[in-house]
Structures are given as structure tokens and as C-alpha cells.
N, C-alpha and C positions, 0 to 999 in steps of 0.2 A: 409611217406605213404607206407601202407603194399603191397609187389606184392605177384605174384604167385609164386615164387621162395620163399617166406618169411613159404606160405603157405603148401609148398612140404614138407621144410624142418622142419617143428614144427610135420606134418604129417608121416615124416619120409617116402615118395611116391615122384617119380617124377615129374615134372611138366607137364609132359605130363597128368597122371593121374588127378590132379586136374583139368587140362582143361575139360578132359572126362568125372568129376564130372559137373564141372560147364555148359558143352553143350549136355551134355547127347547122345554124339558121340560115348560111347563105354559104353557096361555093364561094372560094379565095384563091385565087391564083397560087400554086405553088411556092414561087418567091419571096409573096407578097406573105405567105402562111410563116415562111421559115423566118420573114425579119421579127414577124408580132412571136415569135416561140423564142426568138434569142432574147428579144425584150422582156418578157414575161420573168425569161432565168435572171437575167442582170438585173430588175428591180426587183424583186423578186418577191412578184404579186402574187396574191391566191387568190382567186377565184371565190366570190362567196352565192350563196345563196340569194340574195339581193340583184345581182346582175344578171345573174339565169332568168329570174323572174320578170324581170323588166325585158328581158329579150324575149320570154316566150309564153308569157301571163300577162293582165291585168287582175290588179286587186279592185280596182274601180275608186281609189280612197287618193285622197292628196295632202298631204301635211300643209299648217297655215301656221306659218311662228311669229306672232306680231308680241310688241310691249303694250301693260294693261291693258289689254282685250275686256276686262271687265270694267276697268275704270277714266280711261280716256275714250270721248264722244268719237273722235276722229276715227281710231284703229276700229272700235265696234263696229261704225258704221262702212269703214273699207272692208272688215269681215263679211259682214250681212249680203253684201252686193258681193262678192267672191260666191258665200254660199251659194246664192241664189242663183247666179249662174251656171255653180258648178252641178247644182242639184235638177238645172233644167238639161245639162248634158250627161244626166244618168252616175254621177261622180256623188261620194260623202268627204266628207273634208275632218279632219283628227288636226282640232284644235288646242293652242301650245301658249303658253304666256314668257313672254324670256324676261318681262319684268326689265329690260335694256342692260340686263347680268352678261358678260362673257362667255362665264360658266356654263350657268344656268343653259342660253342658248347653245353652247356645244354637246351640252348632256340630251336636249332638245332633237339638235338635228340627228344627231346617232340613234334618237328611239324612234327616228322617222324612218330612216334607213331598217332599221332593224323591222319594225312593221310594214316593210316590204310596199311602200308606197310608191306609186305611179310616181309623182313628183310633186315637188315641193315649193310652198309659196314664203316667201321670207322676209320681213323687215329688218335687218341685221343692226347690230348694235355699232358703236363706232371702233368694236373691238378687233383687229386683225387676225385674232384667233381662229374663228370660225371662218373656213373656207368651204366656196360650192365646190360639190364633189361633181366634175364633169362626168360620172356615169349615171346621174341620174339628174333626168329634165327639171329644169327649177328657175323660178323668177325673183327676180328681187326687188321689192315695190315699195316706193316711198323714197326711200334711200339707193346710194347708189355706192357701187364697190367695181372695182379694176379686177373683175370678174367675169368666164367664160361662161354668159350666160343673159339671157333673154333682162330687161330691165324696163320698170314702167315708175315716171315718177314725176311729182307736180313740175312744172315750169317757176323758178325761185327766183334768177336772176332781176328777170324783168318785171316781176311781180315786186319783188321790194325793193327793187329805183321806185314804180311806180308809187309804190303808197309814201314814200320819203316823200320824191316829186309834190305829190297832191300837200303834205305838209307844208311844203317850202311854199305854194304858190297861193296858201293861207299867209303868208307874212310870216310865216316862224325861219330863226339861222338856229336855233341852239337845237337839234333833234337829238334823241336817244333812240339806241336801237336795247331794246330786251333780248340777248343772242340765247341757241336754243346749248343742247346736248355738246359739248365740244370733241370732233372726230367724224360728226354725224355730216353726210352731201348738206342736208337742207342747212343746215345750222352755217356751212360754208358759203353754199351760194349767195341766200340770205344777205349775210354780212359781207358779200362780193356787192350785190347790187344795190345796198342802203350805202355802201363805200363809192360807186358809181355815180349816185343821185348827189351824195355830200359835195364830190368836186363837180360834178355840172352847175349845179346849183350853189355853187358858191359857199355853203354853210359850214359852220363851225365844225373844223375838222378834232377837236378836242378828242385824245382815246377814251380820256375818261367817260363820256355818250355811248362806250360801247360796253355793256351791262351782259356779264355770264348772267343766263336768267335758269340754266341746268333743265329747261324743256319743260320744270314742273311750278308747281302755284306758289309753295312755301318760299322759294328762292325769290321768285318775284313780288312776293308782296315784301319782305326783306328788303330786296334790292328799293321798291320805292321809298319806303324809310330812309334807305341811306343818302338816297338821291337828295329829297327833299329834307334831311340834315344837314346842307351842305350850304355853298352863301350862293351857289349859280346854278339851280336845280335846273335843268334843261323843260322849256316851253312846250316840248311836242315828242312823242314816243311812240315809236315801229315795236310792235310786239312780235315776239318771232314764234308763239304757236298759240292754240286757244286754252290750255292750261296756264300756258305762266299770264293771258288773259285775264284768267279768272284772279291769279293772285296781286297782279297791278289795280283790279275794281277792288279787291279786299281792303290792301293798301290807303287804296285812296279812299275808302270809305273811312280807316279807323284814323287819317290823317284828317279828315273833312275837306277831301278835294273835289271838285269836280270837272267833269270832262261837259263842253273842249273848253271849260271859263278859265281853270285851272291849270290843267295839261288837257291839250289836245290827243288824242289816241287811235290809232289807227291797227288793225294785227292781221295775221294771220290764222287762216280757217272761222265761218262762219260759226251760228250759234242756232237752233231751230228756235229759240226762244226771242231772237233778235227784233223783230219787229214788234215788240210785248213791252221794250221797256225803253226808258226815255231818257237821255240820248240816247238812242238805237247806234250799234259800234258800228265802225266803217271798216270792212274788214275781204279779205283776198276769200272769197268760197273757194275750195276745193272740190273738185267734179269726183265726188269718192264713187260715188253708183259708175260714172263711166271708169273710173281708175280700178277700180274694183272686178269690173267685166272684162275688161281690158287684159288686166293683168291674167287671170281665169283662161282666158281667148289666145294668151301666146303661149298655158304652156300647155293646153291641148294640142298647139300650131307644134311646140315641139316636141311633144310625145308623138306624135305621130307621122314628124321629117326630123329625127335629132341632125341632122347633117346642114339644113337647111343657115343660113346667116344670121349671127345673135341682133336682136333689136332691141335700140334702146329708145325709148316713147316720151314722151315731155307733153303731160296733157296740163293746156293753159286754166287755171284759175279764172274766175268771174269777180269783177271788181264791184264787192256792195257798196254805195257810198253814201252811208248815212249823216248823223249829227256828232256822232264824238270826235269828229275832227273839225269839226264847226263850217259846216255847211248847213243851210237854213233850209228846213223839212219841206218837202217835196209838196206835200199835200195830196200825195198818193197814197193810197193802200198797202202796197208796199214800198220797197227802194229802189231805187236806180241801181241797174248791170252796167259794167262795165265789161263784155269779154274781151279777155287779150288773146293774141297771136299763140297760133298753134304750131309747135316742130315736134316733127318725127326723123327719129336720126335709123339709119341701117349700121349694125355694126360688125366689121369681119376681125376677128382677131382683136388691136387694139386701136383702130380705125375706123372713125366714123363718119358718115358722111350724109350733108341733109337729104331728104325723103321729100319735104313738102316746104314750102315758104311760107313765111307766118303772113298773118292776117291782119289788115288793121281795125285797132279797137272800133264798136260801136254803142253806142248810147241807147236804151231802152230801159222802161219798167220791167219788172218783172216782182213777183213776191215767191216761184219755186224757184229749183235750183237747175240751174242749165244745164241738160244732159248732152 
């Protein structure tokens, strides 16, 4: 089915202008009218009710399609901060589970279209199925896709060199990496920059260290079983989300391992409960409250300039650095921060180019979480 994005581009005009063709919202040059009218015949688009709306209504509602919204800490807590946002700029949000299904998320975005929503907030699954429709403003948070369209999502590279790094300069060469969802940006990067850390630091480049952990607990406590069946269990482990986290502690519990005596352990996304229990995990925070706002903040920026340059955001992680990777307890209240370097990229078409130069790391307590 042809969209208005199909119709911009045969036109060679944006798709704002073919709106203004199609709702007669803005005079069009003569010309400029008859190229978007030949386009319209030759893909041969219709016009639906959804695009009139968005050029000359607000519903005030924004669709949010995240996976387990009910059952992973992460996406809740990136929803909460969305809502809260969107709810102090007069916006309600029609909340969506895609469960990380295909399907499921394309049945998803079409009942969002269909409910005539302002625009759409999205953590896409690694399925190439679901495509943003360029007529209607939308971001895509967490994850990333070769997409025309606004993007906000952790900083991964240099976050897991870094927690590799801090493994290696405990004395460990054998690390494992727990890799997350396969097709997914994070799950990519991730395993880009624990690959980074392996050859600087010299360590055991073995593939077998590089563990599918499928993003969830069951895999990974699995996966540690199998690890530690083996005659060369690896010393030290990058976990690649706080789920398959939970299922490496399982693991190691029903194994009777312990961290760091046993395997050292290091992951990704904190835990509220972290400073409660002993070793306390070392672990990359996620800035969800500002990823959350953030994300909220560009696509009101582009509901109300869709013509304006799509932005793609990379907000840095805060480095906790507790005991399960065997560093000896602070004797503070809470833990040591580590913030990393911040980039923000501009993007025009499939072009990006940096915004800001990162920062370098600095050392502080801290027990919340850095906004």
C-alpha cells in the first residue's frame, strides 16, 4: 500500500507539502500541485482519514509500543517518565505491549494509526516488518532502525568496552559476554564494544565467551549451566540487560556460585534494589527519566515542525561500580558513578553528523540516579 511518504518522494516535495496538497491547509504553487497530483495517480494513494486529521486536528493521545511493559523494570520505568512528560504537556498516551512479537507489533501500529493518534512512540522489535509510516511524527526509543524518523537511545558502544575494560584490569583474560535479542541496535552495539575491549585488552578472543542470552532470565540462567559444564568456564561476565541478570544470579545460585569469588559480574541497566543486597552488582544505569523525557520532547519538536531534521540522541549511561566485580566496598552509603561521555548526532536523510563532543568520565558518589 502506497503512503504519503511513497508520494513525496516520486514528487520529489515533502510530505508535509503533499498533506497541504491533499487538505488544502496551505497554498502550493501550481507546478509544484500538479507534480504531488501525478504522484498520488501513479502510486496510487488514497487519502485516508488519519492524514486529514493530523493536518488539521489534534486528538491530544500518542501511541507508546514498548515489549513487557508489564513485566520488565526497564521499559515500565522508560514508560512512567514518557507518561509523565507527556501528561504535563496536556498529551494521554494508549498504551501497547508488542511482547518483542512482529506480528503482534504490526497489528499494534495500525490500531494506532486507526485511533487517529498525534504520534507515535516505539521500541521496535528486530523484525524488519514494521515500518515508520512517514506520515505520521514518531520516535523510536531504545533501539534503533535505518528509519525516517526522530531516534533516542542508550549510548552501548562505549559502555560495554567499558565494563569489559574494568574486568580485564581486575586480572581476568577469559570474559564472557551474555548477548541480548539477536537483530536488536543494543544487542549489536553491545557485542561491538565488549569486541573492542577483547582486542585492546588483549583477552581471550575465544567465540565460545559470546553467550545468545535471548534479552530474557530463562536463557540465561541456561546459558550459565552450560558455561559452567564445560572444562574452561570463563572467570568474568558482561551481561547484556537486567533480565538475562536476573537469570545469571538464578543460575549461580542453583550452581552455588558466587560473585566476584566465583565469576565476577558486571551488566547492564541498574536495579532499585542494588544497594540492599551483598555483593551489590556493578552495573551501566540507564538515564530512563531523562530517555523517557527526551524521547516525549522530540516528537512534540516534530509534531509541530514535521519538516524540521530527524535527530538521533545517544544519552550516556552512569557507571555503578559496585562488588560483583570484585572491587572492595567503598564504605559509602551508596556507590560510585561513573558518568560517561554524552553524543548527540543530527540526522538529515541517512547522514549523521555529531552535535556535541563527549565528555570525559568523572568519579563521584552518589546513591540516585543521574538525571
Amino acid at each position: 500500500m502506497a503512503t504519503m511518504a511513497d508520494v513525496a518522494a516520486l514528487a520529489g516535495v515533502s510530505t508535509s507539502t503533499v498533506s497541504h496538497v491533499l487538505n488544502e491547509t496551505r497554498t502550493v504553487e501550481p507546478a509544484t500541485r500538479a507534480k504531488v497530483e501525478r504522484a498520488i495517480r501513479a502510486t496510487g494513494y488514497r487519502p485516508n482519514h488519519v492524514a486529514r486529521s493530523l493536518a488539521t486536528a489534534s486528538t491530544r493521545t500518542v501511541g507508546l509500543a514498548m515489549s513487557m511493559l508489564g513485566r520488565d523494570t526497564y521499559f515500565a520505568r522508560f514508560a512512567h517518565a514518557i507518561e509523565r512528560r507527556a501528561r504535563e504537556a496536556g498529551y494521554s498516551l494508549i498504551y501497547a505491549d508488542t511482547h518483542d512479537d512482529p506480528e503482534t507489533e504490526q497489528l499494534i501500529l495500525a490500531q494506532f494509526l486507526s485511533q487517529q493518534v498525534d504520534g507515535m512512540i516505539w521500541a521496535p522489535t528486530g523484525s524488519p516488518a514494521a515500518r515508520v509510516d512517514a506520515s505520521i511524527p514518531t520516535v523510536l526509543v531504545d533501539r534503533l532502525r535505518d528509519e525516517p524518523c526522530d531516534q533516542i537511545t542508550p549510548e552501548n558502544v562505549e559502555s560495554a568496552a567499558q565494563l569489559t575494560r574494568h574486568l580485564a584490569e581486575h586480572g581476568h583474560t577469559r570474559v564472557a559476554l551474555l548477548a541480548g535479542l539477536e537483530g536488536l541496535s543494543t544487542t549489536d552495539e553491545r557485542l561491538r564494544g565488549y569486541r573492542q575491549a577483547v582486542t585492546e585488552q588483549n583477552l581471550d578472543p575465544d567465540p565460545a565467551l559470546v553467550i545468545p542470552g535471548r534479552s530474557q532470565s530463562e536463557p540465561a540462567r541456561l546459558a550459565i549451566h552450560r558455561l559452567f559444564a564445560g572444562a574452561d568456564p570463563p572467570t568474568a561476565l558482561v551481561s547484556g540487560n537486567n533480565l538475562m541478570t536476573l537469570g545469571v544470579l538464578r543460575g549461580m545460585r542453583e550452581l552455588g556460585l558466587t560473585a566476584p569469588h566465583d565469576l565476577a559480574l558486571v551488566c547492564f541497566d541498574d536495579f532499585e534494589w542494588a544497594d540492599l543486597v551483598s555483593p551489590g552488582p556493578t552495573a551501566m544505569r540507564q538515564r530512563l527519566d531523562r530517555m523517557g523525557e527526551r524521547s516525549f520532547e522530540l516528537l512534540l519538536a516534530r509534531i509541530k515542525d514535521p519538516d524540521q531534521p530527524y535527530v538521533l540522541e545517544r544519552i550516556p549511561p552512569v557507571f555503578m561500580v559496585r562488588e560483583s566485580c570484585g572491587c572492595e566496598p567503598t564504605g559509602l552509603p551508596g556507590s560510585h558513578r561513573i558518568p560517561l561521555g554524552s553524543a548527540r548526532v543530527a540526522r538529515t536523510g541517512g547522514t549523521a553528523r555529531s552535535r556535541t563532543a563527549t565528555s570525559a568520565p568523572e568519579l563521584s558518589s552518589a546513591r540516585a540516579e543521574s538525571r
